[in-house]
Residue, then its C-alpha position, 0 to 999 in steps of 0.5 A: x687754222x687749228x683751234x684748240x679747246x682746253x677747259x682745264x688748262x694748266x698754263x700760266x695766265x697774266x691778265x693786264x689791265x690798262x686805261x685809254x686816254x679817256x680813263x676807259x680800262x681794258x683788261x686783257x688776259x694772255x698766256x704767258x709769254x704771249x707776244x705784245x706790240x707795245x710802245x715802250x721807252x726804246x721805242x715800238x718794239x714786241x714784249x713778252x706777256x709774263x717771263x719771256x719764252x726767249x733772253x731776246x724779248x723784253x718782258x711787258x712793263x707798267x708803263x708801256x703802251x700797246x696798240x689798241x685796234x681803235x688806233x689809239x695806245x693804252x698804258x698798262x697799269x697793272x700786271x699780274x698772273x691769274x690762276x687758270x681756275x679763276x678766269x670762267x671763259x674756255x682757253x684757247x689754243x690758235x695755231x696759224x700758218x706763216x706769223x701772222x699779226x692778230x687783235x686779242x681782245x682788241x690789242x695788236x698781238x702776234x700769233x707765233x712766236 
């Protein structure tokens, strides 16, 4: 596993919020494209976080739902892109080998595209 740190990155950020069954909000900020597991109305499917990087996955909708690591699902209500400036926490940069499957900020997510 390679980590990198990059305090002032020039990515582009969306930061999604959603709300469980019970009203809880999450809110969950990835870069954009950033593969998500989500139930959307054709189905389980991966999305695109933001502009998609490929035409063959969908982007991230209100309304979809995605796979919260409690087993439950959590409809977005709001997607938004966030400058890099405004989120206080360090990016960071994961690469794994093979295509593994990963929880960000508890939310099925894929590690490479």
């Amino acid at each position: 596993m390679m980590q990198h740190v990059y305090n002032n990155s020039k990515e582009a950020l969306i930061k999604v919020t959603l709300f469980d069954q019970m009203m809880k909000q999450y809110t969950l900020v990835v870069l954009e494209g950033q593969p998500l597991w989500a139930l959307t109305q054709k189905g389980y499917s991966w999305v695109s976080a933001g502009k998609g990087k490929t035409q063959e996955m969908p982007s991230l909708k209100l309304g979809d739902r995605l796979v919260h690591y409690r087993k439950h699902l959590c409809v977005v209500v709001d997607i938004n892109s966030v400058q890099p400036s405004i989120i206080t926490d360090r990016l960071v940069h994961v690469s794994l080998q093979g295509i593994p499957n990963i929880f960000m900020d508890g939310f099925l997510a894929a590690a490479a595209v």
